[in-house]
C-alpha positions as CSV (number, residue, x, y, z in Angstrom):
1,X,0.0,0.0,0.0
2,X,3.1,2.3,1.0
3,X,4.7,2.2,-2.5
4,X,1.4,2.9,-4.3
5,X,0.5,5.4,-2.2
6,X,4.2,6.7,-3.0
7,X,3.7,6.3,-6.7
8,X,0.6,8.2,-6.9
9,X,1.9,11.1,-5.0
10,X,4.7,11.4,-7.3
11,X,2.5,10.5,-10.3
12,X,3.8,14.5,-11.7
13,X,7.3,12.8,-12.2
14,X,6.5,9.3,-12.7
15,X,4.5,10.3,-15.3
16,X,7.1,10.8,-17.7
17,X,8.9,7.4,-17.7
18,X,9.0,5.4,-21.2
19,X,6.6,2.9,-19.1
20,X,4.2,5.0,-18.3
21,X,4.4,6.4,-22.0
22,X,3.4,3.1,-23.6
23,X,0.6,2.3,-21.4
24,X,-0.7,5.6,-22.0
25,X,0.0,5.4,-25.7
26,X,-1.9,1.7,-25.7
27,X,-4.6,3.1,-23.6
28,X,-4.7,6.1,-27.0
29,X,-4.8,3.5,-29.1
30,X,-7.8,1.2,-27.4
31,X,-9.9,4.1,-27.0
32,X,-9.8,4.8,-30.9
33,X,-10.6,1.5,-31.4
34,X,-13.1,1.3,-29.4
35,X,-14.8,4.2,-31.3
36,X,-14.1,2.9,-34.2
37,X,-15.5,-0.4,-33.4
38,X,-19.0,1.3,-32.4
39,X,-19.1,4.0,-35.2
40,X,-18.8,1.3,-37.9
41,X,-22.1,-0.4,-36.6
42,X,-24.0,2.7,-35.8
43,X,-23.3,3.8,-33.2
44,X,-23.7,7.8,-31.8
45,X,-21.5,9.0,-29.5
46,X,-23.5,11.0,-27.1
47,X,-22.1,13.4,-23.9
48,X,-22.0,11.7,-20.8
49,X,-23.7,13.4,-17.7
50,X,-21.1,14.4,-14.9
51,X,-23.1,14.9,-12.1
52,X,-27.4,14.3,-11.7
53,X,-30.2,13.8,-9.7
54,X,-29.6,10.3,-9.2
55,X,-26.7,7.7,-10.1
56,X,-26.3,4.3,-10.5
57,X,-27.1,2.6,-6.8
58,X,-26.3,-1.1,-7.8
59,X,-22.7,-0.9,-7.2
60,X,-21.4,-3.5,-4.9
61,X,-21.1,-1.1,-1.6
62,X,-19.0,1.8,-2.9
63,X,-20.4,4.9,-1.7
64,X,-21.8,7.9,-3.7
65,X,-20.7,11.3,-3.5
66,X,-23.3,14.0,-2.9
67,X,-23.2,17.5,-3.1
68,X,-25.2,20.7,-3.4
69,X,-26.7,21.7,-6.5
70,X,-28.3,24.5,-6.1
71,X,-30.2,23.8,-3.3
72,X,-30.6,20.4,-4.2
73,X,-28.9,17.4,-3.4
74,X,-27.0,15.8,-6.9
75,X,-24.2,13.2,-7.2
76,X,-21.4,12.7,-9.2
77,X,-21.7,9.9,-11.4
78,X,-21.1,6.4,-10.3
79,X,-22.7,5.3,-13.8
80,X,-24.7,6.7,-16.4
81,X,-26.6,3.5,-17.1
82,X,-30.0,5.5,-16.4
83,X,-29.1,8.6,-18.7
84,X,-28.4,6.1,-21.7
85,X,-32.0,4.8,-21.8
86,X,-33.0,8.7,-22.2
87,X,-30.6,8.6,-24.8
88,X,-32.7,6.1,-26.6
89,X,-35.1,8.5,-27.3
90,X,-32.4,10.3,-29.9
91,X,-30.5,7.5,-31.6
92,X,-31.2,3.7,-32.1
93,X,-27.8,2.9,-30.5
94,X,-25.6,5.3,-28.3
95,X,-22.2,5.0,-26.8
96,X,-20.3,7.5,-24.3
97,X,-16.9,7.8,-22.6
98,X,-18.0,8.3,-19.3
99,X,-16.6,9.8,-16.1
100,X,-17.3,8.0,-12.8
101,X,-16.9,8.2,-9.1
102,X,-16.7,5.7,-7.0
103,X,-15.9,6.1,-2.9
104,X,-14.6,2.1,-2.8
105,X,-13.3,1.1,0.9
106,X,-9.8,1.7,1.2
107,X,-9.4,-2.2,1.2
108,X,-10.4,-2.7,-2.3
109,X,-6.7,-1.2,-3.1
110,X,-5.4,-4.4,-2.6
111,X,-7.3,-5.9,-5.7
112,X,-5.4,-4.3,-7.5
113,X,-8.3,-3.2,-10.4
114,X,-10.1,-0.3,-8.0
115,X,-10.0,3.0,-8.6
116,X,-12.0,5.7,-7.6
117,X,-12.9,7.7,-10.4
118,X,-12.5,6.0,-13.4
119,X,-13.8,6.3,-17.1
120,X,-16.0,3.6,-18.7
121,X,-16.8,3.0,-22.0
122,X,-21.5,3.1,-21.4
123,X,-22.9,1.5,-24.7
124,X,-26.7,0.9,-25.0
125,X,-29.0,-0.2,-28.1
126,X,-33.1,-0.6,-28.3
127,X,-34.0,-3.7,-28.7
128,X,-31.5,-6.1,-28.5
129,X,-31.0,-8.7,-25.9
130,X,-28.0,-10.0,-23.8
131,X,-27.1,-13.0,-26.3
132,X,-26.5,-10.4,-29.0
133,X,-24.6,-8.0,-26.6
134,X,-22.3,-10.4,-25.7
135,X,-22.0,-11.2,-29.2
136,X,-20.9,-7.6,-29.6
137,X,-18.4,-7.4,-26.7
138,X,-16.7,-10.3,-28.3
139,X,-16.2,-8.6,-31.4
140,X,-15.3,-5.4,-29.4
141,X,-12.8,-6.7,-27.4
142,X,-11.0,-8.9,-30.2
143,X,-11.5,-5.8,-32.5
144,X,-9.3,-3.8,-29.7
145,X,-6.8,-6.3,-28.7
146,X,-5.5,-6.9,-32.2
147,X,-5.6,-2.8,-32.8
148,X,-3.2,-2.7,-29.5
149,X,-0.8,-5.4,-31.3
150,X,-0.1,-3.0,-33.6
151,X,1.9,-1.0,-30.5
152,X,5.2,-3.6,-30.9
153,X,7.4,-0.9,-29.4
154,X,5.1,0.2,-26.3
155,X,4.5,-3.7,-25.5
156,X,8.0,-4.5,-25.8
157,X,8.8,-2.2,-23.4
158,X,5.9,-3.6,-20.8
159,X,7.2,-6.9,-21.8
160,X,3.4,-8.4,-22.6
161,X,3.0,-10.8,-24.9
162,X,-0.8,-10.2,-25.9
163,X,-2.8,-13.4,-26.6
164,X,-5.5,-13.7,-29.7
165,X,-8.7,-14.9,-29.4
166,X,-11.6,-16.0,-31.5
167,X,-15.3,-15.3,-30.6
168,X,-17.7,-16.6,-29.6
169,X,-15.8,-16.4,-25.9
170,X,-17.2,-19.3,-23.3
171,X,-20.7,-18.4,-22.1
172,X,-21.5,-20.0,-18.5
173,X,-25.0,-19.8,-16.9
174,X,-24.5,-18.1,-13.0
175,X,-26.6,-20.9,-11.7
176,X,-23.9,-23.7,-12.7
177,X,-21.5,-21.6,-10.2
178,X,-23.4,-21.4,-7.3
179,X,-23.2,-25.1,-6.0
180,X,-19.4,-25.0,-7.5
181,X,-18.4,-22.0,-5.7
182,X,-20.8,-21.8,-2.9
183,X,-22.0,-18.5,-3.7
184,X,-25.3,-16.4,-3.9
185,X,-25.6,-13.6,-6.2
186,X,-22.5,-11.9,-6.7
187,X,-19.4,-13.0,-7.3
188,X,-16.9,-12.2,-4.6
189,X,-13.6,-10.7,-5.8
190,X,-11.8,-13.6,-4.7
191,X,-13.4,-16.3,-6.3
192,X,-13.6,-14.3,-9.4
193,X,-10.1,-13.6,-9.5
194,X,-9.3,-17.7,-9.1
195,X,-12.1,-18.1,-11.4
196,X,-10.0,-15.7,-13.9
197,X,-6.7,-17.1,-13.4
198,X,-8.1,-20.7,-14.3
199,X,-8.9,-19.7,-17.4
200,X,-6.5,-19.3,-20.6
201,X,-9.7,-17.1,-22.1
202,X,-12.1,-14.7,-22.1
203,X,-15.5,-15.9,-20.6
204,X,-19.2,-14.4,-20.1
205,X,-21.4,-15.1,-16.4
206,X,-25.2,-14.7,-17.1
207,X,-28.4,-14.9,-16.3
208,X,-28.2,-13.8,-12.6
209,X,-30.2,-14.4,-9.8
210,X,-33.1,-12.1,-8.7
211,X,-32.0,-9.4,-6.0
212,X,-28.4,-9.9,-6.7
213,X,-28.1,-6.5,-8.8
214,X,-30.1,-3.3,-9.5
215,X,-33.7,-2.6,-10.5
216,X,-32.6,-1.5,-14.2
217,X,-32.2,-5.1,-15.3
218,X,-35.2,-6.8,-16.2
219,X,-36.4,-10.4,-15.2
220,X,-37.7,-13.4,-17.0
221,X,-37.5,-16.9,-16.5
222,X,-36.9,-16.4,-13.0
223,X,-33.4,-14.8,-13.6
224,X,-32.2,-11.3,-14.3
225,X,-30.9,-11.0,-17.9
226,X,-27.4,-9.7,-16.7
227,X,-23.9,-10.5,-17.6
228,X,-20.1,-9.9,-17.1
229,X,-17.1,-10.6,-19.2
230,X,-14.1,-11.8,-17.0
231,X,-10.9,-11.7,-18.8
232,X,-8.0,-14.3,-18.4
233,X,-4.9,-14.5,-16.2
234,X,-6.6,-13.3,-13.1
235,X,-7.5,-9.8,-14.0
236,X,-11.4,-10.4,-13.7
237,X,-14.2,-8.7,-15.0
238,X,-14.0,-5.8,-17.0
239,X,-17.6,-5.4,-19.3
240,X,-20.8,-5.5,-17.1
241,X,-24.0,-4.8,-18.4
242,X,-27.9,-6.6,-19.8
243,X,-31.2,-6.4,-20.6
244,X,-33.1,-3.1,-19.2
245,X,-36.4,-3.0,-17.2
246,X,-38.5,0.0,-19.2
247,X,-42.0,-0.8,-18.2
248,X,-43.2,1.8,-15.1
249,X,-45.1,-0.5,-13.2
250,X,-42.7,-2.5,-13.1
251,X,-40.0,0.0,-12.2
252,X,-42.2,1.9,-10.0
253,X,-43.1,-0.9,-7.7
254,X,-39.7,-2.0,-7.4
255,X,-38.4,1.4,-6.0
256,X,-41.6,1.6,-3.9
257,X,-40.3,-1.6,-2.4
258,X,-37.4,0.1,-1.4
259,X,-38.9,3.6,-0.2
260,X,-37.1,5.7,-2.9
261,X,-39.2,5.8,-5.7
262,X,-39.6,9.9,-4.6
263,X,-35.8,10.4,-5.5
264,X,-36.2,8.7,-8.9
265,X,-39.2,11.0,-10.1
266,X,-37.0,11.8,-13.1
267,X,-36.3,8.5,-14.4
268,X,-40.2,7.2,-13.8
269,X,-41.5,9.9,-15.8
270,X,-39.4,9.4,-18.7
271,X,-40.5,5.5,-18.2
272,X,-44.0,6.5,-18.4
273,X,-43.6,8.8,-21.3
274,X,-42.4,5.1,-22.9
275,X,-38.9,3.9,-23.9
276,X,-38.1,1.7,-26.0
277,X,-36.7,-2.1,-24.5
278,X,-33.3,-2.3,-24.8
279,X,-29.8,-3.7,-23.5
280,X,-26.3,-2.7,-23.2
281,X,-22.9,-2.4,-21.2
282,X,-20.2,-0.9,-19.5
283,X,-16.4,-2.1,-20.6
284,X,-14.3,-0.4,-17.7
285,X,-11.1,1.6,-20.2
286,X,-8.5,1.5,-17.2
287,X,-9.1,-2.3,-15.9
288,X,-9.0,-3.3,-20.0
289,X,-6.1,-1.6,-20.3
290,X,-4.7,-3.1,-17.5
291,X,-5.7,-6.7,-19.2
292,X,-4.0,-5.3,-22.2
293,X,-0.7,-3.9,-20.6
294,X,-0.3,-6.8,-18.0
295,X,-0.1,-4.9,-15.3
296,X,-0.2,-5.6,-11.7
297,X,-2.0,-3.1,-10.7
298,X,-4.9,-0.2,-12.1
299,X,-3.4,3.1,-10.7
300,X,-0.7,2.9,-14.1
301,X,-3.0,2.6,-16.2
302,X,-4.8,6.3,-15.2
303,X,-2.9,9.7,-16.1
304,X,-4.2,11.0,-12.8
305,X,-4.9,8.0,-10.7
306,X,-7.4,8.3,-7.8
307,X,-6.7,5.5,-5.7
308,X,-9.2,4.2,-2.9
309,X,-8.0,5.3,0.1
310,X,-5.4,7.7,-1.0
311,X,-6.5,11.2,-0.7
């Protein structure tokens, strides 16, 4: 903890090393590719929201920072996952760079893929379902790993030899790890990171159980239609995302269930004005470039890392 804590104070010098160069130079790279991944199949990139009403609440613990808008209590963005369904309502499919804030305990450091503000790529198109997003973040991620093998110099230096892979990645139903794991809704870091360093490949969890994630993810068959891509080599999950409950009713008794439907008024009246179905996800940029660098832990792969429990 010392020496990141060390590193990210002197990230001003740091900065300049031919290591930090090529991760940064990668990270340029993957984040043209991941436009041009999107743009070639329609999709509009649309501003993110920096702060709002409301933020994401389904986000395993981490806290949300408030503040005074005006008179009125906002947040900074944990997630814009509400503001792209809004979104809908201009373009068929929409993509954003998105800024988010995260307060993660101080103990999450020693993952080694926290950060507390971090940018996520937030993709989201009307009716589709989670087969045919995960179908897309094969293509993405393959698209972008082979576009980062063109950076021979900058991975030399890193000393990462990137591996290939061919979609469709492994698809495993949530329910088939329960009894293996001994688990109930989410994952727990640790299991997911042995889970990740067991495999030699990308692979997609789905279908998860009811209550184990937020009320924006709708529910049939007796499951949520939810899933996460966990990379190889024990560096875990880094897309999240599925299906999206539109219906008010459905919405609306969910947050009454929970006494805060008041602070969602927003977000139930553009339900009730009608939206279309649709389903989508978010690829975190630092932890894939992280995957793509090989590196040990997140805070490198940030310009101007803000580390969990490092003020």
């Amino acid at each position: 903890m010392k020496s990141i804590e060390d590193a990210v104070r002197l990230r001003y010098l740091n900065i300049r090393s031919d290591r930090s160069r090529a991760i940064l130079k990668i990270q340029h790279v993957l984040i043209g590719a991941l436009r041009e991944f999107l743009a070639a199949r329609g999709f509009c990139q649309v501003l993110a929201p920096v702060v709002g009403p409301v933020t994401d609440p389904g986000i395993r613990g981490a806290g949300i920072a408030h503040f005074d808008f005006y008179g009125t209590s906002y947040t900074i963005m944990s997630s814009m996952i509400l503001y792209k369904q809004m979104a809908l309502g201009a373009f068929e499919s929409v993509f954003s760079l998105s800024p988010n804030v995260r307060l993660e305990e101080a103990s999450t450091v020693d993952t080694g893929r926290h950060l507390a503000e971090f940018y996520q790529l937030d993709l989201e198109s009307a009716r589709k379902s989670c087969q045919e997003m995960m179908d897309l973040g094969d293509g993405l991620v393959c698209h972008c790993i082979e576009a980062v093998r063109e950076c021979s110099q900058e991975l030399d230096i890193l000393g990462r030899d990137l591996p290939s892979f061919s979609p469709p990645f492994k698809r495993i139903a949530h329910r088939t790890l329960e009894e293996e794991l001994s688990i109930q809704g989410e994952i727990p870091f640790e299991k997911e990171h042995d889970l990740s360093r067991a495999s030699s490949e990308p692979f997609w969890v789905y279908d998860y159980p009811v209550g184990s994630r937020g009320f924006y993810y709708i529910e049939r068959d007796g499951t949520l239609k939810s899933m996460d891509l966990i990379m190889p080599e024990g560096f875990g999950e880094v897309v999240s995302g599925g299906e999206r409950e539109y219906r008010y009713e459905q919405v609306k008794a969910l947050l009454d269930r929970e006494g805060v439907a008041h602070e969602y008024s927003w977000y139930l009246d553009m339900l009730k004005a009608g939206i279309p179905p649709s389903a989508g996800f978010g690829l975190g940029v630092e932890r894939f470039t992280r995957y793509l660098c090989g590196l040990d832990h997140i805070w490198e792969s940030s310009p101007f890392p803000k580390v969990p429990g490092i003020p």
